[in-house]
C-alpha positions as CSV (number, residue, x, y, z in Angstrom):
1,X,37.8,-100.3,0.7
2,X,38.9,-97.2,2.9
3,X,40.1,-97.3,5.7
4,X,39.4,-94.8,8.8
5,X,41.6,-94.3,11.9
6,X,40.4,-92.5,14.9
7,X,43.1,-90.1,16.6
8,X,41.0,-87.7,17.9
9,X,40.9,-88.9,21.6
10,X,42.3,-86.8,24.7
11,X,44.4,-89.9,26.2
12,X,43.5,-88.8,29.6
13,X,44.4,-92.0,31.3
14,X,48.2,-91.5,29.8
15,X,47.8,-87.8,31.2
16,X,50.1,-88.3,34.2
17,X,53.0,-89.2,31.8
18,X,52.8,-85.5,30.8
19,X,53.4,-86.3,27.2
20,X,51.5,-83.0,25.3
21,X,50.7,-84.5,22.2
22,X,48.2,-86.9,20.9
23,X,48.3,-90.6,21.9
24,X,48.7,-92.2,18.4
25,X,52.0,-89.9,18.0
26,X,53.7,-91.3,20.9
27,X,56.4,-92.6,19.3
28,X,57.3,-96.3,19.7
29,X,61.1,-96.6,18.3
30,X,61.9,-94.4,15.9
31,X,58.2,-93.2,14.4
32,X,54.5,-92.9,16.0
33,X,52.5,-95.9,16.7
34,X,50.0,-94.3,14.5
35,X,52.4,-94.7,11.6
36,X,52.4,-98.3,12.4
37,X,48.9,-98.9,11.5
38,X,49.1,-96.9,8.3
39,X,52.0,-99.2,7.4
40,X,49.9,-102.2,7.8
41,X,47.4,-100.9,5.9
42,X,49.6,-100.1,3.3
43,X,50.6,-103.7,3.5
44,X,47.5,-105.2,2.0
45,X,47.2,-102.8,-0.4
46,X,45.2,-100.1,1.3
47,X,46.3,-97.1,0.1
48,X,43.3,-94.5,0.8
49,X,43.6,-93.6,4.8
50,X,41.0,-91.1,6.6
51,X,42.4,-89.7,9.8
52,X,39.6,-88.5,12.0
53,X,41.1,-85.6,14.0
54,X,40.5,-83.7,17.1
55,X,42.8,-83.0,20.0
56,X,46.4,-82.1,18.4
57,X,44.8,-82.4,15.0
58,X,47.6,-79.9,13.7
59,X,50.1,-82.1,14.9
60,X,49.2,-84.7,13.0
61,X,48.2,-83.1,9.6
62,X,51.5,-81.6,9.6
63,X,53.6,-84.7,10.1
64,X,51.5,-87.1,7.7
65,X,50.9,-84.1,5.1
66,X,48.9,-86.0,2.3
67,X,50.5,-89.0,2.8
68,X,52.5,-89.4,-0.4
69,X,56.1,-89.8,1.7
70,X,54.3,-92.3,3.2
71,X,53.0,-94.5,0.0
72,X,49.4,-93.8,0.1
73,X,47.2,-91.0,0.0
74,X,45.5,-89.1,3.6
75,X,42.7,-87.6,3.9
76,X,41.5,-85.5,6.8
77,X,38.1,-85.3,8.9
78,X,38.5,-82.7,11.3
79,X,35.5,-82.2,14.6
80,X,34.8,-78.6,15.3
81,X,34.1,-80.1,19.0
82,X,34.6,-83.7,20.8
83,X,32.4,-85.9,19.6
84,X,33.1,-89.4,20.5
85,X,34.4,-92.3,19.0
86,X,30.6,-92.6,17.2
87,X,30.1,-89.0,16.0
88,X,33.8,-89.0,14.6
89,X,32.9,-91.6,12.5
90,X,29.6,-90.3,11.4
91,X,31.9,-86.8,11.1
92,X,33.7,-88.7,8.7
93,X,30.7,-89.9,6.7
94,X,31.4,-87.9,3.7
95,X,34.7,-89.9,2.6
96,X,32.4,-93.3,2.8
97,X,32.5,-95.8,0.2
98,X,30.7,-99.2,0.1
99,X,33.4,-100.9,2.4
100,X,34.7,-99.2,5.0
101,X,37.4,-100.4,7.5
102,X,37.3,-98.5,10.9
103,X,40.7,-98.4,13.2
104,X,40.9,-97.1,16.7
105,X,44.2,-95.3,16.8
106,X,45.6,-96.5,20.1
107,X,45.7,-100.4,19.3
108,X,46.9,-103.0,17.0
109,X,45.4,-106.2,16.1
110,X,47.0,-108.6,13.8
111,X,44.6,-108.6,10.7
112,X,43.9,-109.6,7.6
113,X,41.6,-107.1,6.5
114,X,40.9,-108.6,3.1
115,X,39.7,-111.8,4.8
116,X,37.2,-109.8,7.3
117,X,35.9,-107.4,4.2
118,X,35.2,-111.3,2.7
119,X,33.4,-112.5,5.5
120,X,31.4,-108.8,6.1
121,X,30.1,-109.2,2.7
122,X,29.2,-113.6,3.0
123,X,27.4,-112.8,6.0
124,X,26.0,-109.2,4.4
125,X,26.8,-107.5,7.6
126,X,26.4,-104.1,8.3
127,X,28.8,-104.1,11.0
128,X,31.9,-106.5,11.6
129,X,33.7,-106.2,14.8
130,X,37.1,-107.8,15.1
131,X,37.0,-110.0,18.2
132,X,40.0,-112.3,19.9
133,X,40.7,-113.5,23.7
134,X,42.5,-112.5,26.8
135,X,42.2,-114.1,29.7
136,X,41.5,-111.0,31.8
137,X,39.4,-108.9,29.8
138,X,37.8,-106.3,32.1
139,X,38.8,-103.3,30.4
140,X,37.6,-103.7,27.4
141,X,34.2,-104.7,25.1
142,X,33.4,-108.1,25.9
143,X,31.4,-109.9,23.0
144,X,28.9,-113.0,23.1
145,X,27.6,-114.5,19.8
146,X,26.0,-117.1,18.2
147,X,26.9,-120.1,16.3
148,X,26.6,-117.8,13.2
149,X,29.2,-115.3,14.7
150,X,26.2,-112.7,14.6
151,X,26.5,-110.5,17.9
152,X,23.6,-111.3,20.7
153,X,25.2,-108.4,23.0
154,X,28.1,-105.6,22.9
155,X,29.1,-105.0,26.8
156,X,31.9,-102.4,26.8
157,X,34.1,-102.7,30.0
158,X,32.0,-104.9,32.3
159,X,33.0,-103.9,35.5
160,X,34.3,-108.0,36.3
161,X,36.3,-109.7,33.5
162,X,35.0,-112.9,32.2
163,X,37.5,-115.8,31.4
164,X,38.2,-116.5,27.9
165,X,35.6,-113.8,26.3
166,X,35.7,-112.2,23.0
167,X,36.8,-108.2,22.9
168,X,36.3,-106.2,20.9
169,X,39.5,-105.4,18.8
170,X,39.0,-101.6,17.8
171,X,38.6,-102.8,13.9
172,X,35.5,-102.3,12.2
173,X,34.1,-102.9,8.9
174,X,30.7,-100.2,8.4
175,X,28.7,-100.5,5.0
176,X,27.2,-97.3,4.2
177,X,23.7,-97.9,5.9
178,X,25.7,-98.5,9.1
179,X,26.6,-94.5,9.3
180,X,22.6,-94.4,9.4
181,X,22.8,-95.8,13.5
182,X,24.7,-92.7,14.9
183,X,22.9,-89.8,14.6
184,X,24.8,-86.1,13.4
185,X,26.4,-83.9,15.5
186,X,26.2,-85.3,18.9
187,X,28.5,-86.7,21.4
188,X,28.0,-90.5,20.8
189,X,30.2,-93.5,22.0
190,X,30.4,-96.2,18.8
191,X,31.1,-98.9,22.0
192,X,28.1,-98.0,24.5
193,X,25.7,-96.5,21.7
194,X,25.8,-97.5,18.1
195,X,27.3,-101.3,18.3
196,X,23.8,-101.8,20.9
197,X,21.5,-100.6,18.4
198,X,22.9,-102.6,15.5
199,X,22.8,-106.0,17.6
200,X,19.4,-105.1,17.6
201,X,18.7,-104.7,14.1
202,X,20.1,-108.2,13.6
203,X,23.2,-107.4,11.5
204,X,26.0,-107.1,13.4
205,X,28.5,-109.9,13.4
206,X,31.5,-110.9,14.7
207,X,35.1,-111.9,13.0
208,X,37.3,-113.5,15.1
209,X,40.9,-113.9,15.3
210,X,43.6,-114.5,17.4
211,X,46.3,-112.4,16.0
212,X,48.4,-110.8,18.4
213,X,46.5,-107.1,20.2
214,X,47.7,-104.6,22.2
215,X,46.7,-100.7,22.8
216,X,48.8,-98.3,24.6
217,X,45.7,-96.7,26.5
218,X,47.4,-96.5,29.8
219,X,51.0,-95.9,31.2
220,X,50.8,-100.0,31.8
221,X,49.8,-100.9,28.9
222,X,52.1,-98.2,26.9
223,X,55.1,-99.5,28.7
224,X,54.4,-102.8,27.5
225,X,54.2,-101.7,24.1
226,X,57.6,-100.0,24.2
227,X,59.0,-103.2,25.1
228,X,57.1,-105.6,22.0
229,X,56.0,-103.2,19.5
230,X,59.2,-102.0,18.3
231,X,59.9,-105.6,17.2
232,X,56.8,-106.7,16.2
233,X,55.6,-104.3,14.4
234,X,58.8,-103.4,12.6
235,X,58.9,-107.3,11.9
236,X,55.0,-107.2,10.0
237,X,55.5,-103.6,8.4
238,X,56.9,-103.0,4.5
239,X,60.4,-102.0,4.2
């Protein structure tokens, strides 16, 4: 399994913080939050990381490198343009393998990735979406499913939050026929456009958890992390 994290956003919502570099680099105690994820990865063994650049793509290249200093090995899918969270994956469709985990760069879920990659292949899934709970859950993807966990509807952001929904988690499993839903070279959103079309198709399910979730999308919700991640994080990542 690879695994692909997307850092290509503009963090416009954190642009009255004036920070000038990409969101995932913000640093959260002593290293960026992006490192963070690539240590948890490197936790369970997944050593073969896709970064899927865009805005401060140099930036990033240049502190990773190749990844070796950091114990695995980084690859690098750069967009000629903005493409969306769904035409940076499908960008990135070259480096695909059979399995392939999917990260947003600007949140962390508690995860075991081995057990979702388990139950994507029992329930022959195309796409797996991470789901847990919050009790306020308007700004983000609310999820309802089935008794089988498959996904009857994606709604990203509903403009009133519903008590006790699923969200989605911003980790994704794709098998390689999943690439197939987001068409090349266009601006697509993987939330509004591609996770729609594959409830559809009938083969897109739903792992839940209720490990602990946080993204730093907002000067709120970055503050917050300031304040738990340098802790938590440091706590669940290899020494």
């Amino acid at each position: 399994m690879r695994a692909f994290i997307l850092v290509g956003g503009l963090g416009t919502r954190l642009q009255t913080l004036d920070l000038n570099i990409p969101k995932p680099m913000i640093r959260i105690g002593s290293k960026p939050f992006l490192e963070y994820l690539i240590d948890a990865l490197k936790a369970q063994n997944i050593h073969e990381v896709i970064l899927c650049l865009g805005y401060g793509a140099d930036s990033i290249e240049e502190y990773f490198e190749k990844g070796r200093k950091f114990g695995i090995t980084i690859f690098y899918s750069r967009e000629s343009r903005a493409l969306g969270t769904g035409g940076a994956i499908k960008n990135a469709e070259p480096f695909a393998v059979e399995d392939n985990l999917i990260l947003n760069g600007d949140s962390y879920l508690e995860l075991d990735y081995h057990r979702m990659l388990w139950f994507h292949r029992q329930k022959q899934a195309q796409i797996t979406i991470a789901c847990t709970q919050l009790g306020e859950t308007k700004e983000y993807g609310n999820i309802i499913i089935d008794s089988d966990n498959r996904l009857l509807s994606f709604s990203e952001k509903l403009p009133q939050g519903h008590k006790n929904s699923f969200i989605n988690g911003g980790v994704y499993i794709f098998d390689r026929s999943a690439f197939d839903f987001i068409p090349p070279e266009q601006i697509i959103s993987v939330e509004k456009d591609t996770f729609p079309k594959a409830v559809k198709a009938g083969r897109c399910y739903s792992f839940l958890t209720d490990g602990y979730f946080i993204d730093i999308g907002t000067p709120e919700r970055l503050q917050r992390a300031q304040l738990e991640l340098r802790t938590k994080l440091t706590k669940d990542s290899p020494q």
